[in-house]
VOGUDREN-807947 format. One record per atom (N, C-alpha, C, O): residue number from 1; residue in one letter; x, y, z. Coordinates in Angstrom, 1 decimal. Layout:
# residues N
(NUM; 'A'; (X; Y; Z))
...
***
This chain:
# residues 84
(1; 'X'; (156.9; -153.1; -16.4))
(1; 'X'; (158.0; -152.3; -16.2))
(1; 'X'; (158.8; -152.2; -17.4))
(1; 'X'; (159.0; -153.2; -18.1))
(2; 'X'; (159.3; -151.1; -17.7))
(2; 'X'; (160.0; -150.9; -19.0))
(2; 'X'; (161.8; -151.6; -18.8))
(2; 'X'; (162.7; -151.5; -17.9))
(3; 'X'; (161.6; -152.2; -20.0))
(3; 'X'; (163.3; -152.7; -19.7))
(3; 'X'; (164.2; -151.7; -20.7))
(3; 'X'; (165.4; -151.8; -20.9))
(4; 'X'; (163.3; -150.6; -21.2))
(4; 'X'; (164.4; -149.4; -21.5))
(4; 'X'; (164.5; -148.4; -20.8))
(4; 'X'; (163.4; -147.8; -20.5))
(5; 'X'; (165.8; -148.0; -20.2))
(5; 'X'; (165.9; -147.2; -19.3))
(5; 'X'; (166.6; -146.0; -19.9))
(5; 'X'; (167.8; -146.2; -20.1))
(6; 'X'; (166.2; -144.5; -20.4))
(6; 'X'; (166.8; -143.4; -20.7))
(6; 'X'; (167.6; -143.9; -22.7))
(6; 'X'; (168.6; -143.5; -23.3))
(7; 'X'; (166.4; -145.3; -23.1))
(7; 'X'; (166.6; -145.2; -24.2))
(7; 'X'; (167.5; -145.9; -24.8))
(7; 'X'; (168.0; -145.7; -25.9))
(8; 'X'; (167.9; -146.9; -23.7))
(8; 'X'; (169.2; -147.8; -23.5))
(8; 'X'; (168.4; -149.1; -22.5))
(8; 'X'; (167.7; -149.0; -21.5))
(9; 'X'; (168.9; -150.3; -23.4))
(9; 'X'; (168.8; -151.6; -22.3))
(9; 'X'; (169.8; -151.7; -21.2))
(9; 'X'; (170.9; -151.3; -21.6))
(10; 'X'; (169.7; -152.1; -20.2))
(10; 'X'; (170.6; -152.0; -19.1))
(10; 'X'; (170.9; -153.3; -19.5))
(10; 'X'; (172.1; -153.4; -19.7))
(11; 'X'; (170.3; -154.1; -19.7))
(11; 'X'; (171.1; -155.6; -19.9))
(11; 'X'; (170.1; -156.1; -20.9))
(11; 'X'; (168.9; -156.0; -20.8))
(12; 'X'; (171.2; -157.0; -22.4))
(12; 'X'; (170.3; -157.3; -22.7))
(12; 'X'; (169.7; -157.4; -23.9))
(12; 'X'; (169.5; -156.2; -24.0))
(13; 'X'; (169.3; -157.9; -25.0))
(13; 'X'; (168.9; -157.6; -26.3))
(13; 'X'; (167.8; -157.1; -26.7))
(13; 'X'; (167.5; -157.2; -27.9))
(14; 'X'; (167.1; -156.3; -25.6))
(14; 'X'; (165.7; -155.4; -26.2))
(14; 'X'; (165.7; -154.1; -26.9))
(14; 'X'; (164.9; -153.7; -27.8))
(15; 'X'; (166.6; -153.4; -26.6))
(15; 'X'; (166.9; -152.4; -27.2))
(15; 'X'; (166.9; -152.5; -28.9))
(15; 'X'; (166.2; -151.8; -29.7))
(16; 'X'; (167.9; -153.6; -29.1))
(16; 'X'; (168.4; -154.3; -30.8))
(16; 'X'; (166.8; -154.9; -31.1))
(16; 'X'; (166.4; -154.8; -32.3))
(17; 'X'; (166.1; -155.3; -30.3))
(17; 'X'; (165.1; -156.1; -31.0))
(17; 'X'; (163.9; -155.5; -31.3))
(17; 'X'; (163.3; -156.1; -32.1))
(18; 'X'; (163.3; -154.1; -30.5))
(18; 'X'; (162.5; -153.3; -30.7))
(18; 'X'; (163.4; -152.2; -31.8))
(18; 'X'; (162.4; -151.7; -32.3))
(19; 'X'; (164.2; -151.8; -32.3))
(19; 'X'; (164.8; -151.5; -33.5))
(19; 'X'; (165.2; -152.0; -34.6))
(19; 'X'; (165.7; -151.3; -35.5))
(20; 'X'; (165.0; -153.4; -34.6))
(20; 'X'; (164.9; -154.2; -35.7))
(20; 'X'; (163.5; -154.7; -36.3))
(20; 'X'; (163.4; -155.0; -37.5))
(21; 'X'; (162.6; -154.9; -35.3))
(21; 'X'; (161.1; -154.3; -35.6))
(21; 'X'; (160.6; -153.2; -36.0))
(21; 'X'; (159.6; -153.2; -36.7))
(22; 'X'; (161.0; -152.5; -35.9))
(22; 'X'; (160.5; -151.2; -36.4))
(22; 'X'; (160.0; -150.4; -35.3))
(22; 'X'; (159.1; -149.6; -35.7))
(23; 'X'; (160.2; -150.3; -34.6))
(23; 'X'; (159.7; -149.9; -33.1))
(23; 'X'; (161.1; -148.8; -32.2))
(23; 'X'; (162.3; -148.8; -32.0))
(24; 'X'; (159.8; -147.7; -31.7))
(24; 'X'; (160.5; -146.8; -31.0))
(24; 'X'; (161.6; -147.3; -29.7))
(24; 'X'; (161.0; -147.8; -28.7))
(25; 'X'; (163.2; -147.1; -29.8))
(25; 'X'; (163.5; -147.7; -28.8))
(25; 'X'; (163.3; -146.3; -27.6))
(25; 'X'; (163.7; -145.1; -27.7))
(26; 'X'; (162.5; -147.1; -26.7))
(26; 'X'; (162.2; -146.1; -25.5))
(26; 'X'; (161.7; -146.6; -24.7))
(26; 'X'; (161.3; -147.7; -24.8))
(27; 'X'; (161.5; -145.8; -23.7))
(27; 'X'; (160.2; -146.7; -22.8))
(27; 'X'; (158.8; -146.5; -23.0))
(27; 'X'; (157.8; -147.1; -22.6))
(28; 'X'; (158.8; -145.2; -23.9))
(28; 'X'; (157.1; -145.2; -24.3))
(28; 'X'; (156.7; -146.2; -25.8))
(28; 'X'; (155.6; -146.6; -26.1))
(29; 'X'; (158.1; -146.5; -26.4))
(29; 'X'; (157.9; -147.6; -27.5))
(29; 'X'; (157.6; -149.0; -27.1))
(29; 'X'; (156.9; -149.8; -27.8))
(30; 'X'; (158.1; -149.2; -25.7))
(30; 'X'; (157.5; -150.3; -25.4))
(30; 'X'; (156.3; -150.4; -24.8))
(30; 'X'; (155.5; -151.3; -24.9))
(31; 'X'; (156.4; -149.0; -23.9))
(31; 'X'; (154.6; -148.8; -23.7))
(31; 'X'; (153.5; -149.3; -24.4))
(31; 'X'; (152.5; -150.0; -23.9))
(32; 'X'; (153.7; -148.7; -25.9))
(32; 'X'; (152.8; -148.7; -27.1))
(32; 'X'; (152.5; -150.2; -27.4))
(32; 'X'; (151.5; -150.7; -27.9))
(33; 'X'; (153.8; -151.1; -26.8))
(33; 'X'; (153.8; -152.4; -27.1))
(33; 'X'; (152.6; -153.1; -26.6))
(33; 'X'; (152.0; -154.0; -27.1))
(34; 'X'; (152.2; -152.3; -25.2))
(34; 'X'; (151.0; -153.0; -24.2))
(34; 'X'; (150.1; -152.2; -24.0))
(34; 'X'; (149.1; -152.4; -23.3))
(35; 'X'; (150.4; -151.0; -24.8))
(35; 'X'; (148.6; -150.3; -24.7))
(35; 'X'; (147.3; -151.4; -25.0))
(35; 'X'; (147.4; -152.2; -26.0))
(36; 'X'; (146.2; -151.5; -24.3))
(36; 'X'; (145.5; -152.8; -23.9))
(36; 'X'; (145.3; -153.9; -23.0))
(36; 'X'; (144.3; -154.5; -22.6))
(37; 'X'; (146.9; -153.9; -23.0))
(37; 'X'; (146.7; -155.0; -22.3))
(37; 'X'; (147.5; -154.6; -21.2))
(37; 'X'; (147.4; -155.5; -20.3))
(38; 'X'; (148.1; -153.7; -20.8))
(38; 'X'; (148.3; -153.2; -19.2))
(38; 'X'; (147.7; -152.2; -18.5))
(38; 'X'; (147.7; -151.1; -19.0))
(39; 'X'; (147.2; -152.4; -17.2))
(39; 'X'; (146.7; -150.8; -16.8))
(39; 'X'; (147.5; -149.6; -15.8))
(39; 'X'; (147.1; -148.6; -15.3))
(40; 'X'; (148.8; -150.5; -15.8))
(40; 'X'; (149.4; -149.5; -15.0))
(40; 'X'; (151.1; -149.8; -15.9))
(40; 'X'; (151.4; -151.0; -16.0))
(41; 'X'; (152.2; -148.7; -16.4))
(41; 'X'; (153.3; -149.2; -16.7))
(41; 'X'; (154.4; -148.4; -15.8))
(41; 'X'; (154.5; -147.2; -15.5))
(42; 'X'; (154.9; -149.4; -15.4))
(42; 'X'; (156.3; -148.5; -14.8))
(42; 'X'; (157.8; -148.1; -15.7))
(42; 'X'; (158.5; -148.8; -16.5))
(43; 'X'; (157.9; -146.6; -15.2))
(43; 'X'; (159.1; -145.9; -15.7))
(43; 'X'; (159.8; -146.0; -14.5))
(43; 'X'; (159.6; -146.2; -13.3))
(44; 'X'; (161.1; -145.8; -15.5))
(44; 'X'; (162.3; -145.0; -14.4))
(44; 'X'; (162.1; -143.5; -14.3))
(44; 'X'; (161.5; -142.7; -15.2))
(45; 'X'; (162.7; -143.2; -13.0))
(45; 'X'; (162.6; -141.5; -13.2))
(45; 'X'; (163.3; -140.9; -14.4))
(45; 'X'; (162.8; -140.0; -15.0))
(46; 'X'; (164.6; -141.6; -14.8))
(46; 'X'; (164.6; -140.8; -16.1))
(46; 'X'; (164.1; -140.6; -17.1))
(46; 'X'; (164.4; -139.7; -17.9))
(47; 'X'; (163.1; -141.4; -17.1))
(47; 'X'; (162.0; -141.4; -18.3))
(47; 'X'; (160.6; -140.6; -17.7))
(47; 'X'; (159.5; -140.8; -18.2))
(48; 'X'; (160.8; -139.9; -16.5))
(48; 'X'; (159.4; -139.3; -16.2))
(48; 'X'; (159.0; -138.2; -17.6))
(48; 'X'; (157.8; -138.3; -18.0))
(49; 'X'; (159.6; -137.5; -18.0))
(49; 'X'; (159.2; -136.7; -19.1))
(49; 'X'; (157.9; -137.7; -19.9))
(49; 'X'; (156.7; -137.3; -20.0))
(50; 'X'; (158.3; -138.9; -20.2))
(50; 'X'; (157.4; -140.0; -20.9))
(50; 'X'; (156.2; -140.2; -20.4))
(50; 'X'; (155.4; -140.7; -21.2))
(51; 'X'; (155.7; -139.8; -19.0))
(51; 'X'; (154.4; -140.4; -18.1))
(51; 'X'; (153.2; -139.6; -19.0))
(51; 'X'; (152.2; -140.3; -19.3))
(52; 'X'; (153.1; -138.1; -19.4))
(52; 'X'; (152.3; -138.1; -20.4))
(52; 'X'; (151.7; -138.6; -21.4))
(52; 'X'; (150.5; -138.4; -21.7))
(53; 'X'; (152.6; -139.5; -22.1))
(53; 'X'; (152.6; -140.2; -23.5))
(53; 'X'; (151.9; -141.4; -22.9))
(53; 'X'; (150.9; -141.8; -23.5))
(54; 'X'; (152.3; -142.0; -21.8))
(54; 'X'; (151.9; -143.5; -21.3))
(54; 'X'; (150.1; -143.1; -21.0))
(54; 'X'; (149.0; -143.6; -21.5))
(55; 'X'; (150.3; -142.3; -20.2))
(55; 'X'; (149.0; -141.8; -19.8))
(55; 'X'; (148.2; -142.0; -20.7))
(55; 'X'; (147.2; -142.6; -20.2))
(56; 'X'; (148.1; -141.8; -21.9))
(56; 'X'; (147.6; -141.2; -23.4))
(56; 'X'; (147.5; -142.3; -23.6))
(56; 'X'; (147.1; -142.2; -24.7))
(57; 'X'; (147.6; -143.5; -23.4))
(57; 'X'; (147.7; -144.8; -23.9))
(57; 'X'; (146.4; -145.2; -23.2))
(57; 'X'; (145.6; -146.1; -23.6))
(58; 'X'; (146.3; -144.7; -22.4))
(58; 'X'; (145.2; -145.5; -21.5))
(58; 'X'; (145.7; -146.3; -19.8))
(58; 'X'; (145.0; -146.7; -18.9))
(59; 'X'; (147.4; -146.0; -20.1))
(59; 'X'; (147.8; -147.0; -18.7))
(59; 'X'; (148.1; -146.0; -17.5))
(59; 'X'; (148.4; -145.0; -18.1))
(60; 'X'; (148.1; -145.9; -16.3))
(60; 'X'; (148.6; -145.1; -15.1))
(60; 'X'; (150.4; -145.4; -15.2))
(60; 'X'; (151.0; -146.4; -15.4))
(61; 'X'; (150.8; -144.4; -15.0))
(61; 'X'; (152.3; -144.3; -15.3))
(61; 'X'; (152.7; -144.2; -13.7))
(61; 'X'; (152.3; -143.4; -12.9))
(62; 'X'; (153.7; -145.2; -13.5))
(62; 'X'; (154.4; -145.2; -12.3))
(62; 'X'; (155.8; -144.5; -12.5))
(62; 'X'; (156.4; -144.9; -13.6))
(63; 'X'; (156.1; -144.0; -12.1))
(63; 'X'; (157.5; -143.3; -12.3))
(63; 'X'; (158.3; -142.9; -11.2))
(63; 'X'; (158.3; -141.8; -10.6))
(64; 'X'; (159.4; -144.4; -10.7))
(64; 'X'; (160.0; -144.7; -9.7))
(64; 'X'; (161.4; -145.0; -10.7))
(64; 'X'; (161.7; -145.2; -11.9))
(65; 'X'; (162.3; -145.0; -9.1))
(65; 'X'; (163.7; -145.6; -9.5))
(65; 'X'; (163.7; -147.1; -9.2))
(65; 'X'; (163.7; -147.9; -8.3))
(66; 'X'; (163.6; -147.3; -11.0))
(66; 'X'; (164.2; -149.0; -11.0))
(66; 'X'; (164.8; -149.7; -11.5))
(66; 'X'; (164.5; -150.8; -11.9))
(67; 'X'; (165.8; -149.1; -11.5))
(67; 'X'; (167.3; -149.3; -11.3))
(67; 'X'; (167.7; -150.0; -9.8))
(67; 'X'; (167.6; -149.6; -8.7))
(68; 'X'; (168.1; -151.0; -10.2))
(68; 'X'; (167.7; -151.5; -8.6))
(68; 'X'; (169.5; -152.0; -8.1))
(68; 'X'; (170.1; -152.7; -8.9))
(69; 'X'; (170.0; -151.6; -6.8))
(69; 'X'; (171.5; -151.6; -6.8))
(69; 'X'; (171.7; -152.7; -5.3))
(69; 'X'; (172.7; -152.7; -4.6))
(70; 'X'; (171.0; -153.3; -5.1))
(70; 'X'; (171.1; -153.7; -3.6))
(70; 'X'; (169.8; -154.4; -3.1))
(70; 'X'; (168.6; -154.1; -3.5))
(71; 'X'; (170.2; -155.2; -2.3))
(71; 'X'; (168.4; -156.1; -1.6))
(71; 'X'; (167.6; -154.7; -1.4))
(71; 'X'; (166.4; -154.7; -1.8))
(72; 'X'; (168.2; -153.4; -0.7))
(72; 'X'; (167.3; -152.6; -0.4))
(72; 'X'; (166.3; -152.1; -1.2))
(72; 'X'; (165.2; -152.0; -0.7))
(73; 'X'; (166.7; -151.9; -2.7))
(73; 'X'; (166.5; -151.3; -3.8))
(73; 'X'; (165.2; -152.1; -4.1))
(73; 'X'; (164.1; -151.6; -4.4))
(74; 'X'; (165.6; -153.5; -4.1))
(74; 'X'; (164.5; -154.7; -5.1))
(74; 'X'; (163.0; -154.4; -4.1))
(74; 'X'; (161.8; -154.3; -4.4))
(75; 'X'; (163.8; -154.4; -2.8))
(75; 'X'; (162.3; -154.6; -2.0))
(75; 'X'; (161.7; -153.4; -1.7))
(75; 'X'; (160.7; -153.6; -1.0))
(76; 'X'; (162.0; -152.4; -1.9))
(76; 'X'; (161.1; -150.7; -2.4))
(76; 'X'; (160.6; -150.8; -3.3))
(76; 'X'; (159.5; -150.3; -3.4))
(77; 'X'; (161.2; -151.3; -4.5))
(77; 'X'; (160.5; -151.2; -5.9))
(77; 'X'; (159.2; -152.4; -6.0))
(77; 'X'; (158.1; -152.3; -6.5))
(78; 'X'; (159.9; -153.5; -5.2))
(78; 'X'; (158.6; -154.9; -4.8))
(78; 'X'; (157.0; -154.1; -4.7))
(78; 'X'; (156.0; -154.0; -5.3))
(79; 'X'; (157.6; -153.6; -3.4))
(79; 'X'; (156.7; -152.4; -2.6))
(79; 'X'; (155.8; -151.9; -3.4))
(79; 'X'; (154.7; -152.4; -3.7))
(80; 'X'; (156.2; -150.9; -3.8))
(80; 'X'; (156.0; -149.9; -4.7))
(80; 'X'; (155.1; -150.7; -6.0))
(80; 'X'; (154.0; -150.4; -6.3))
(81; 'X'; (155.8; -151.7; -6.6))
(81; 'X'; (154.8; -152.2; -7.3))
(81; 'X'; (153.7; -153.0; -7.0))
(81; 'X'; (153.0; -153.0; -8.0))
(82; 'X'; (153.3; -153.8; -5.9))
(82; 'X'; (152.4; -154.4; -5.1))
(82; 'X'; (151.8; -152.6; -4.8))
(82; 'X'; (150.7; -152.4; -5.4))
(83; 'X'; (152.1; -151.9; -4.3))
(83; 'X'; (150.6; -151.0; -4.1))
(83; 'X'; (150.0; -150.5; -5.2))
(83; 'X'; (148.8; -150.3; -5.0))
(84; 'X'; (150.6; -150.2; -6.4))
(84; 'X'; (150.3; -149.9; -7.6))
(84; 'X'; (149.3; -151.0; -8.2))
(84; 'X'; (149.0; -150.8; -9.3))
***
C-alpha cells in the first residue's frame, strides 16, 4: 500500500525521504520501489490516474479509498485487501 497519498505523506517522513534519495515522491515512485518484489500494489483513489504506470511495472493495481477515518473504514480496506 502506498504511504503517498495525492503526492503527500499523510503522516510521517516518507515523502522527505523518497526525495532525498532521489526518488519520485508519488505513489507510482514508490511503486518503482517494489517492482519485483510485489504482485499486487495499492492506491488511493486519488492516485487512480497512476494504476496504468503500476500496471507497467508488472504489479495489479488496487485502487481503493485508504484513507481510513473510523473502525468502519480499516475493516473494508482489511477486506478489500485480503481478497486481493
Amino acid at each position: 500500500m502506498s504511504p503517498i497519498v495525492g503526492g503527500r505523506a499523510l503522516k510521517g517522513p516518507a515523502a522527505a525521504m523518497l526525495g532525498a534519495m532521489g526518488h519520485e515522491v508519488s505513489a507510482l515512485g514508490v511503486a518503482r520501489l517494489y517492482a519485483g518484489l510485489a504482485d499486487v500494489y495499492v492506491l488511493d483513489d486519488s492516485d487512480r490516474h497512476l494504476a496504468p504506470a503500476v500496471e507497467d511495472l508488472g504489479m495489479a493495481a488496487l485502487v481503493t479509498r485508504t484513507v481510513m477515518g473510523g473502525p468502519e473504514d480499516r475493516e473494508r480496506l482489511a477486506r478489500e485487501l485480503l481478497a486481493a
